[in-house]
N, C-alpha and C positions, 0 to 999 in steps of 0.2 A: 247529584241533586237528590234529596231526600224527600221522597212525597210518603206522605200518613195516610194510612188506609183510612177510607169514610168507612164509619158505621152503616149510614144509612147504604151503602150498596152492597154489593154482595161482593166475596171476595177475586170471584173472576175480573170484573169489571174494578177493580182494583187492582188488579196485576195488569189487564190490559192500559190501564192510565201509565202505570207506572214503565212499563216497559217504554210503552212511545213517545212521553212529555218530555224527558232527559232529553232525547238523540235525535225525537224528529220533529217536535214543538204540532203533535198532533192530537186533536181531541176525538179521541176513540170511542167508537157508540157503544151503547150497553147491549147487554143480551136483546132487548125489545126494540131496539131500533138496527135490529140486523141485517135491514135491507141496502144501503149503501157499502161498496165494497170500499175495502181497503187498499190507497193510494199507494202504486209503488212508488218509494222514497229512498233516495241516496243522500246520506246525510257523513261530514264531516265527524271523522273519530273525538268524541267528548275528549277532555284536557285530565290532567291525570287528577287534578282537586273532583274532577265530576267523578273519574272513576277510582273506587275508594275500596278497597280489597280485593278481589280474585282479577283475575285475568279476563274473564267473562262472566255473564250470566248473571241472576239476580240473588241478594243474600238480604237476611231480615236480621237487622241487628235489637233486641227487646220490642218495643212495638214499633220501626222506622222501619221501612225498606228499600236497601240500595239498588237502584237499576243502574245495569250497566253490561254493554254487549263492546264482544272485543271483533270487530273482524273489519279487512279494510276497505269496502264498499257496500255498507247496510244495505238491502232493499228488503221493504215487508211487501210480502207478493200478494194480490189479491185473494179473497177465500169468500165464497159465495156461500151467502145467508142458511144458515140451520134454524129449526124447530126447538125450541126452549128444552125438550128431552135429547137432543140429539149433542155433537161433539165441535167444538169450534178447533179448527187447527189453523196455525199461521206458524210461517217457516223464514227462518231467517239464513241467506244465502250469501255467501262470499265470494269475489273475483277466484276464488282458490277450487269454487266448488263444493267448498262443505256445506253442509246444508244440518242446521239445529231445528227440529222437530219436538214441538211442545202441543200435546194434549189435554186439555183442562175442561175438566166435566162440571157440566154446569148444573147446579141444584136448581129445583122447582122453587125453592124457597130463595126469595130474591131477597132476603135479610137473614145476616146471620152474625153471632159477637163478635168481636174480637180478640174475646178470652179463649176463644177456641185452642190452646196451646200445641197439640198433638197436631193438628192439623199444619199449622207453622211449623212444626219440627218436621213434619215429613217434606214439606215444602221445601226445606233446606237442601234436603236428600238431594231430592228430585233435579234444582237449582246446580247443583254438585256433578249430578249426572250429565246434564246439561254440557259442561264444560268438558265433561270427561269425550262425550261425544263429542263435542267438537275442533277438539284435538285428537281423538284416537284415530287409530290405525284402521278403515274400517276391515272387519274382517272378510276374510276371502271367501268365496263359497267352495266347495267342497268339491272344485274337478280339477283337472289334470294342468290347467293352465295356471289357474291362480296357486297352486299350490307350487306351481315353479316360481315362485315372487321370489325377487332376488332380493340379499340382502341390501344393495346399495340401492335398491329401491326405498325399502325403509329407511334407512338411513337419508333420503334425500325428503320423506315425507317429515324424518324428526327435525331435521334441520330447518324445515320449512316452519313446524311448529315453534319451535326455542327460538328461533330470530321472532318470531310474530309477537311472541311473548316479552321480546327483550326493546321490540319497536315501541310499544306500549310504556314497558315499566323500566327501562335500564337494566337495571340490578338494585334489588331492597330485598324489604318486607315484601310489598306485592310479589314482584315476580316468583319471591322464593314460593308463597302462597298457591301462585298458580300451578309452579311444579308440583307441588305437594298433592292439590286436589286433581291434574292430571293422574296422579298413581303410578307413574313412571317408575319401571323397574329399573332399579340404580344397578345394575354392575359394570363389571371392567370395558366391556365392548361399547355399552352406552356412557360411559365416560371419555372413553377414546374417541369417538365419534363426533360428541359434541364437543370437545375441543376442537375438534380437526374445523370445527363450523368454521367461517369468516365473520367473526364477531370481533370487536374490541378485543384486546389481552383481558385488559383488569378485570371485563366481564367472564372469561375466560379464568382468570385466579380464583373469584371469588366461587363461580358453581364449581370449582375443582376442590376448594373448602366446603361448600355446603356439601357438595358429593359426602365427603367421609365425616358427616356428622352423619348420615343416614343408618340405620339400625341394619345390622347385619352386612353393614359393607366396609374393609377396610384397602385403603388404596394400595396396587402392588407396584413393580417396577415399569408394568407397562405403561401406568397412569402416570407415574411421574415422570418417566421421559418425554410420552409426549407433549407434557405441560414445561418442561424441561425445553424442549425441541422449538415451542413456541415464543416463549422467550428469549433466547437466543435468535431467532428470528427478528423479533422484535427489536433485537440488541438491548435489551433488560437484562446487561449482564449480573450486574447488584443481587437483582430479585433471585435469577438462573441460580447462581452460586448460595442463595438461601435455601432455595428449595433440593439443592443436591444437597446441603449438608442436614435439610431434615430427610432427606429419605435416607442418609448414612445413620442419623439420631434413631431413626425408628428402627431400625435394624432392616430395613426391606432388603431383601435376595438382590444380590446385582450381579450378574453373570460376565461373564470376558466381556461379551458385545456390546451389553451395557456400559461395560468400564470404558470399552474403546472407545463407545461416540461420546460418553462423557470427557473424556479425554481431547479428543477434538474440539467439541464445542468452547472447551478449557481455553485451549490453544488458539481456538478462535478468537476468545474475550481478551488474548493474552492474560492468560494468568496463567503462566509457567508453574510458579512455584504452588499455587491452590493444587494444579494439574498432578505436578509429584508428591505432594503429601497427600491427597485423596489419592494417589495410586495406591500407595503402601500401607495407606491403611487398610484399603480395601483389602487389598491383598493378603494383610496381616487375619484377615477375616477367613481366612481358606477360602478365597474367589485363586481358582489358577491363571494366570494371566497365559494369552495363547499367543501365539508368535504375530496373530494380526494388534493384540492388545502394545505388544511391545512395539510394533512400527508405529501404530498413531502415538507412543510418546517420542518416539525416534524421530518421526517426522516432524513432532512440535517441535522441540528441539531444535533442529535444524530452521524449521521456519521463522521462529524466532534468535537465530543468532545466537544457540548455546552449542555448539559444537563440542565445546571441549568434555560435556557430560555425555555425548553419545558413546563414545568409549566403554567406559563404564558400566552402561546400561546392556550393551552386549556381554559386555562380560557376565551380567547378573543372569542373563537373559540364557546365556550358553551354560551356566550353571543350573539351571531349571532341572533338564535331564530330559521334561519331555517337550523340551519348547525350541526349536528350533528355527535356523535364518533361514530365509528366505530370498528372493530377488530383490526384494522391495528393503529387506531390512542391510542386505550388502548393498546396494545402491543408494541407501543414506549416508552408509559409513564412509563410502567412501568421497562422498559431497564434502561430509565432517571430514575427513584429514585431509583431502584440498583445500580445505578453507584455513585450516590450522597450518599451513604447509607441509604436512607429516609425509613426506613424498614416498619411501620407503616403505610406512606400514598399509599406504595403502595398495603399494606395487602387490606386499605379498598377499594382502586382502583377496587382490584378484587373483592372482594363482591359487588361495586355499579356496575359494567361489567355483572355479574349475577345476579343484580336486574334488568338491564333492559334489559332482554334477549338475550343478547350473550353469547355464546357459548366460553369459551376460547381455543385455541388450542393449540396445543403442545408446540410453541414458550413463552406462556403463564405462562404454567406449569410450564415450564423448567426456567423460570426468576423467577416464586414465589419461587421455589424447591431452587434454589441458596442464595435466601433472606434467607428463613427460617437455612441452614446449617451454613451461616455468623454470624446470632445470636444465633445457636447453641442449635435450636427450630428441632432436630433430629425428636422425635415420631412426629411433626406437618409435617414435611417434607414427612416421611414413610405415614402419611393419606392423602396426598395430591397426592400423586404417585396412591395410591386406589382409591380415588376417581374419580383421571385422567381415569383409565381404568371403574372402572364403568358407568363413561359417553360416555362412546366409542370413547375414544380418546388415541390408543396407542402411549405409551411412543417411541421419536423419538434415535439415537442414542447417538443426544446431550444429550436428558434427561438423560440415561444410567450416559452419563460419568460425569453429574453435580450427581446423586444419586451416584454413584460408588466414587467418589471425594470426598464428604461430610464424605459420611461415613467413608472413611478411616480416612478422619484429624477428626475425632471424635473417631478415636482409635476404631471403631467397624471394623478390616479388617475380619474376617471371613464373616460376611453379607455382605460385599463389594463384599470379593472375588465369595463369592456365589452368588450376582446378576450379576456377568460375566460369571460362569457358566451356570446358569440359560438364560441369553439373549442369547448366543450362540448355548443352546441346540433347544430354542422355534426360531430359524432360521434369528434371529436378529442380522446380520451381523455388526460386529464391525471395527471401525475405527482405524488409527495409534494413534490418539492422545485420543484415550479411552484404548489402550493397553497399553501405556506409561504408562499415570495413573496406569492401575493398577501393572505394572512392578515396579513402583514407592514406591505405597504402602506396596508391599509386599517386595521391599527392604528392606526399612525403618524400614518394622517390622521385618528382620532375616530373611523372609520366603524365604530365598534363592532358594531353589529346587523350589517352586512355582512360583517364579518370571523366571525360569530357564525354566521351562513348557510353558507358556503362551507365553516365545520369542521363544521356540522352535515350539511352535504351529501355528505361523503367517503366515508359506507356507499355511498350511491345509486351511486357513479360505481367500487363496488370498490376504494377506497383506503384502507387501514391509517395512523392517525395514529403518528408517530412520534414519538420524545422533541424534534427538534428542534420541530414541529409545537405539543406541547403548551406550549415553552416559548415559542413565538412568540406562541400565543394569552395565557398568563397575561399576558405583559408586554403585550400590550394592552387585556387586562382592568384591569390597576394605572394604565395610561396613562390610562384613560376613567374614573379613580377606584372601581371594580366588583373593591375587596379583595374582599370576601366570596365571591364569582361565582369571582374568580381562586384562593382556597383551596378551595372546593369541587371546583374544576375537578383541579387539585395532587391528592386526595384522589383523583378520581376516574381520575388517571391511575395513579396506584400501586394503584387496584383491578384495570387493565386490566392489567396484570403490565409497565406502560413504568417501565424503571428512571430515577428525577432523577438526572442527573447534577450536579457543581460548581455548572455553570454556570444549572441552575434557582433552586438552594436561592441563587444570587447574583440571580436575579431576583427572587425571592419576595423576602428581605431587603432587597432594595433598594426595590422596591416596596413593601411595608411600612414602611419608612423615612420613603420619601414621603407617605404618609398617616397619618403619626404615631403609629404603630403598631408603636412603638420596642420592648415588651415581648415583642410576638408578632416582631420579627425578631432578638430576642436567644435567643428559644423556637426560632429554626430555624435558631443559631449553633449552640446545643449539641445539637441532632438531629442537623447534619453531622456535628458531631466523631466523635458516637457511630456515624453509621454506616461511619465511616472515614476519609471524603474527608480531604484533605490541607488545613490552612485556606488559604482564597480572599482574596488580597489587596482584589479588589473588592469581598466581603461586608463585612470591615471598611472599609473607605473609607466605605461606606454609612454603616454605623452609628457610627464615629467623627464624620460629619464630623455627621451626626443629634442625637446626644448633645451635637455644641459646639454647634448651632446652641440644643438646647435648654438653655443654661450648662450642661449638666452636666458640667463637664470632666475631675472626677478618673476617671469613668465609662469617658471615652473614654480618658485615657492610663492605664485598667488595659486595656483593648481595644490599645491599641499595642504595652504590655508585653508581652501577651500575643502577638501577634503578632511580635513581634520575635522571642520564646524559639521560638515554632513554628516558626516559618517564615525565621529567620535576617534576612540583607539582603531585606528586603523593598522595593518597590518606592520610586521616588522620591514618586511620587501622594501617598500613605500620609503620609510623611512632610510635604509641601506640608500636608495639611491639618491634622497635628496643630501643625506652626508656627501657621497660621492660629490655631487654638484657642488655642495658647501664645498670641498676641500680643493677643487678645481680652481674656483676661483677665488681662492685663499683666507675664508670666511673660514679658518678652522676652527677657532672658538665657536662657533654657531654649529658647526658640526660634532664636535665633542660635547655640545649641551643635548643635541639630538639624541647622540647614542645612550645618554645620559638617561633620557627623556625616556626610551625604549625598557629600559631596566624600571623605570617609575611605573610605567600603563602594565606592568605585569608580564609585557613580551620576555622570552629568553633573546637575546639578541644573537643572527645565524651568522655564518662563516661571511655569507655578503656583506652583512652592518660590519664588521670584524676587518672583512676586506676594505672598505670603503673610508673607513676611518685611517687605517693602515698608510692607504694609498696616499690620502691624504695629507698626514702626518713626513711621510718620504719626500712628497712633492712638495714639505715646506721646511725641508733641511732635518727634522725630529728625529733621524736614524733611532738612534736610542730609546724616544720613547715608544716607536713603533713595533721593537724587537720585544720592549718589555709589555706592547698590548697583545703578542703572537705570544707568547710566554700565559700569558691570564687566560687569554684562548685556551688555553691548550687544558690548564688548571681547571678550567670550566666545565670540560668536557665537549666541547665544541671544534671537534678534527678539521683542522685546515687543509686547504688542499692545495692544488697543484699553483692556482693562482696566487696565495698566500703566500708558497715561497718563493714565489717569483718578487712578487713585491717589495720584500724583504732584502733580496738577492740582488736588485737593480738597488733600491738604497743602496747595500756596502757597496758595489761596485763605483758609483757616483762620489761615495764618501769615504769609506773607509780602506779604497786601494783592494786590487786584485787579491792579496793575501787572504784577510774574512772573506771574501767571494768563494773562491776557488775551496776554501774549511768549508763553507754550506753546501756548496758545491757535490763533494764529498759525503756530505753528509744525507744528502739525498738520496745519493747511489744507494746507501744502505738502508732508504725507508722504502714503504711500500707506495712512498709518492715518488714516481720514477720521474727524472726530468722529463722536458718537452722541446718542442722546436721553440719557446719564448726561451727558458732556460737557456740552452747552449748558444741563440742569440745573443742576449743579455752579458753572459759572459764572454763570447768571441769581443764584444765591443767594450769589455771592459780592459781586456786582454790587448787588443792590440791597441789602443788607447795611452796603454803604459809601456808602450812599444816592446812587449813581449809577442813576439810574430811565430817565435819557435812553438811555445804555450801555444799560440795561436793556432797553425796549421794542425798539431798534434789534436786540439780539442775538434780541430774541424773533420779529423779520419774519424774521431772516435764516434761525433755526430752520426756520418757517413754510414757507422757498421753496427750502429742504432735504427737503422731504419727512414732516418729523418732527411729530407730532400734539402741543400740548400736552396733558400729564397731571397726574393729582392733585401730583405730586412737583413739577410748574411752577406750579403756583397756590400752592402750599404756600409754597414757597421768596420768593416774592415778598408774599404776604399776610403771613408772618411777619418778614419786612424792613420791611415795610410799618407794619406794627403798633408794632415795638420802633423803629421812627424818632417813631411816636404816641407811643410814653411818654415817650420822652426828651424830646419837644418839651412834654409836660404837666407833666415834672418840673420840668423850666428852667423854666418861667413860675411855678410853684409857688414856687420857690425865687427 
């Protein structure tokens, strides 16, 4: 609000209007009516149109004068009557405690012009000052206590000031204003400081630009990380990456440390490649990169999935001359050539890490312990665990659960399961995702009751089951045929508030599949839908391939249909098995438009669509063209296997006589797809079928010293050749 000085009064009695009309809608007595005190008043902060340039205090623009006080709970404090020569004072006071003290001496002469111009310019001053006290520091007096002010003290007094300022005015013209007539020394420590405030970012950017417009101040490396530091907090990776590439423009000093956390932060935003091209330049700048500089790009690397450039980067790094690995920087590499499977350069990684005397630690162990169970180097594995503890380096829980892992998919679960009892008993608290495992384990292997124990034990040891936990256990519930066990279980995790994800309600349907319990896993097809999930190509594959097995086939291709409308290109699998079905019950043209169908949506079609068609094709006399789709297979690049020539092998046998049998036959011996017990089946029955018995018993030793156990399917095959050679021989004589 702009009030006009009166002529007719004097100019005290015009600053006193002026100050109190704006903010407290109070009419303020003159010098001659000094006997009424002045009301303390808390008055709500004017609007920013009322307040109209500095941050406080009053300013005279040509002959108007702006009032305007900044603080957040005004009160004018009473001040008891003076004599016309004497001094009027009134103090304005803030919830902060500061307190703005104005002296205004009052002339005898109660008129006076308003040309006075000097006297208005010193007013300004004064107005200036005003503001500067009211934000300053007050000073310390001169003893032993105040002289110990710390600096986080000041620095808690500046912050108090600049947010005060920014509550008012955001960020403009004003606020910058206000900075300015505070007189704030701009350098690096008071830059750093107020950034660190809790303000907006933007606010934050812009006083980081007004900062280095200020005269004699140019911003260094430390200003720009931290403003660097804030943004990336922020996640303004956009902005982050402007402002490092002007502090590269400007040429500012960036030191190793500097380079590292930029580097990080890089890594953090994912921007890999920003990260290696500001290395190298920087670099190319005579910055020395120091061996902590080359692990943060080692580590981004890694952490973004570039493994195959960590290589490399040691190489550069071990070229330096004075930049040397370190724990940190052999413990990436070798994460990168686990991940690449390079199992050898990282064996000798650890042996050259132990030749020049480091120490591996646990993270160490636990990455070679992984290598070795991959290649399948178990007793290297088991010595490497010993050796770990004989250097004084106990196994961590990870290690556990990479040893506890191995060993299981190496078929050793009793040693498995005994290094969980074992870690448990010596006070080596385990994890969810090592109890999984071995929940997993001991499914897989039958060990039901065991696997039963270990989830029943998870309160005792403080461990929360989680969704993956409960679905580890159902499916080994459905494995040990214990539906029921496993729906209860299902039941009971959705009372514990564990949400089933996809990939349960793909368990439980599947497993219900398996034990014929085709009703109940069509009953938790349409649960899913309802509770949203997206359909699971794996649930149907379940139940389609369930349904052909039980003829039900129109059943299954409404379940295809259906899947096809939901879920569009669905997988190749999918399709493999409703061929199958198509060729079963002798729809082969509908199955050869399928596979057809698979080559159109973009699929490469696998050895199962391959297989499926095949099977197909034999089961409706096609020998011929079945040989010539193994043949396209093969052109394709898509290695058939064991079942494939079996397929193959049972057509000629059916069709084309013992002879082409027994050439494939043959022919197999010399590939690296070695028969099976379906193979030498297949052919005993085709063999003694053509009442070759001699062939017969001969293929039956060779079986025998194969390894291969005869079964009811080898008696079968030869008793019923055996038989229909009986009748024919009894008809002929009959006849």
């Amino acid at each position: 609000m702009v009030c006009e000085i009166d002529a007719s009064k004097s100019l005290s009695e015009s600053a006193m209007m002026m100050v109190a009309q704006p903010l407290f809608s109070l009419q303020v007595p003159t010098i001659n009516d000094a006997s009424p005190l002045l009301q303390s008043v808390a008055a709500p902060i004017p609007s920013a149109a009322a307040v109209v340039g500095f941050a406080c205090g009053a300013f005279v623009f040509g002959s108007s004068c702006i009032a305007g006080i900044f603080c957040s709970r005004p009160i004018l404090s009473p001040v008891p009557p003076s004599p016309p020569e004497a001094k009027l004072s009134w103090s304005l006071i803030d919830n902060t405690t500061l307190v703005m003290t104005k002296t205004m001496n009052m002339s005898i002469s109660l008129r006076r012009s308003i040309t006075t111009t000097p006297f208005l310019s010193e007013r300004i001053k004064q107005t200036e000052n005003e503001i500067v006290q009211m934000f300053q520091l007050s000073r310390p007096r001169q003893d032993s206590t105040n002289q110990r002010t710390s600096r986080k003290s000041s620095a808690r007094m500046l912050d108090e000031r600049f947010i005060r300022i920014l509550k008012i005015f955001k960020w403009g013209p004003d606020a910058e204003k206000a900075l300015e007539v505070l007189k704030l020394r701009v350098d690096h420590r008071l830059v750093r400081e107020v950034l660190n405030i809790d303000v907006d970012i933007n606010v934050k950017m812009q006083f980081f630009k007004w900062a280095g417009k200020r005269r004699h101040f140019v911003h260094d490396s430390t200003t720009h990380m931290t403003l660097i530091s804030c943004l990336s907090d922020s996640e303004m990776f956009g902005e982050m990456w402007k402002m490092i590439q002007e502090m590269v423009r400007q040429s500012v000093v960036i030191d190793p440390k500097d380079l590292s956390d930029i580097v990080r932060l890089l890594g953090k935003a994912k921007m890999v490649n920003k990260a290696l091209s500001l290395f190298y330049q920087v670099k190319g700048r005579k910055c020395k990169p120091t061996a902590t500089t080359y692990n943060s790009i080692i580590l981004m690397l890694m952490q973004e999935n570039h493994p195959e450039k960590v290589y490399d980067l040691y190489s550069e790094m071990c070229n330096e001359g004075n930049c040397f690995p370190d724990t940190v920087t052999y413990s990436a590499l070798m994460s990168a050539f686990a991940r690449l499977g390079h199992d050898n350069p990282a064996i000798r990684l650890f042996d050259e890490m132990k030749e020049n005397g480091f120490h591996p630690n646990a993270k160490i162990y636990t990455t070679l312990l992984s290598i070795y169970f991959k290649a399948g180097k178990v007793e290297k594995a088991l010595d490497l665990v010993t050796e770990m503890k004989e250097k004084g380096c106990m196994p961590t829980v990870y290690t556990y659960t990479e040893l506890i892992r191995g060993l299981g998919k190496a078929g050793r679960v009793e040693e498995s399961y005994g290094i969980y009892i074992d870690m448990v008993k010596h006070g080596c608290k385990p994890d969810v995702i090592l109890i999984n495992n071995v929940i997993n384990i001991l499914g897989k292997s039958g060990r039901l009751s065991d696997a039963r124990k270990v989830f029943d034990e998870m309160s005792s040891v403080q461990i929360e089951p989680n969704v993956v936990t409960y679905n580890t256990m159902i499916k080994a519930l459905f494995e040990s045929k214990a539906s029921h066990e496993a729906s209860s279980l299902f039941e009971k995790m959705k009372t514990n508030n564990i949400v089933p994800t996809s990939f349960t309600y793909s368990i439980l349907i599947d497993g219900f599949c398996k034990t014929n319990k085709v009703e109940k896993a069509l009953l938790l097809l349409e649960e899913m839908e309802e509770k949203g999930f997206p359909p699971c190509p794996a649930a149907y594959c379940s139940l389609i391939n369930t349904l052909g097995k039980a003829k039900r086939y129109e059943a299954a291709n409404e379940l295809f249909q259906e899947l096809r409308e939901n879920c569009g290109n669905s997988s190749s699998r999918v399709y493999a098995i409703m061929i199958k079905n198509l060729g079963k019950c002798g729809r082969l043209n509908e199955a050869k438009d399928l596979f057809n169908e698979i080559k159109k949506l973009g699929f490469v079609p696998d050895v199962y669509a391959y297989n499926a068609l095949m099977s197909g094709m034999v089961r409706g006399g096609l020998i011929d063209e079945a040989c010539s789709l193994m043949r396209d297979m093969e052109e394709s690049g898509c290695v058939g296997d064991i079942n494939s020539h079996n397929i193959i092998l049972n057509g000629l046998a059916k069709s084309g006589g013992p002879q082409r049998a027994m050439i494939m036959f043959e022919n197999m011996k010399h590939m690296k797809m070695k028969p099976d017990v379906v193979t030498y089946n297949t052919l005993l029955g085709c063999l003694s079928h053509a009442g070759m018995f001699e062939e017969a018993a001969k293929l039956m030793r060779e079986m025998r010293s194969c390894g291969f156990e005869y079964d009811a399917i080898t008696y079968s095959s030869i008793l019923d050749a055996v038989g229909k050679i009986d009748d024919e021989h009894v008809t002929h004589q009959v006849s």
